[in-house]
C-alpha positions, 0 to 999 in steps of 0.5 A: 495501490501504493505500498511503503515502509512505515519510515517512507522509504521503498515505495512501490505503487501499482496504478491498475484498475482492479475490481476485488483484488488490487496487487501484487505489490511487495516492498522490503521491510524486515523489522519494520511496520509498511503503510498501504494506501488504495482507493476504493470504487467510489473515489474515497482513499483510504490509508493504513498507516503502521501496518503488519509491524 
């Protein structure tokens, strides 16, 4: 799970193997979206752009 501010800057990742919750990963965002990147089970990323604004 990669987690970042919606300009890029402060991310943070976390490279475990979860099976239904992936976390916890914080990143210091006051007043600005976040981006949230996973992948799931069968190897597909997904990607959340501009999320939690």
């Amino acid at each position: 799970m990669v987690i970042s501010r919606g300009d890029g800057g402060g991310k943070q990742t976390d490279a475990k193997e979860y099976k239904c919750y992936a976390g916890p990963v914080y990143v210091s965002a006051p007043g600005q979206c976040i981006d949230v990147e996973g992948i799931v089970p069968s190897y597909t990323i997904v990607k959340l752009n501009n999320v939690h604004c």
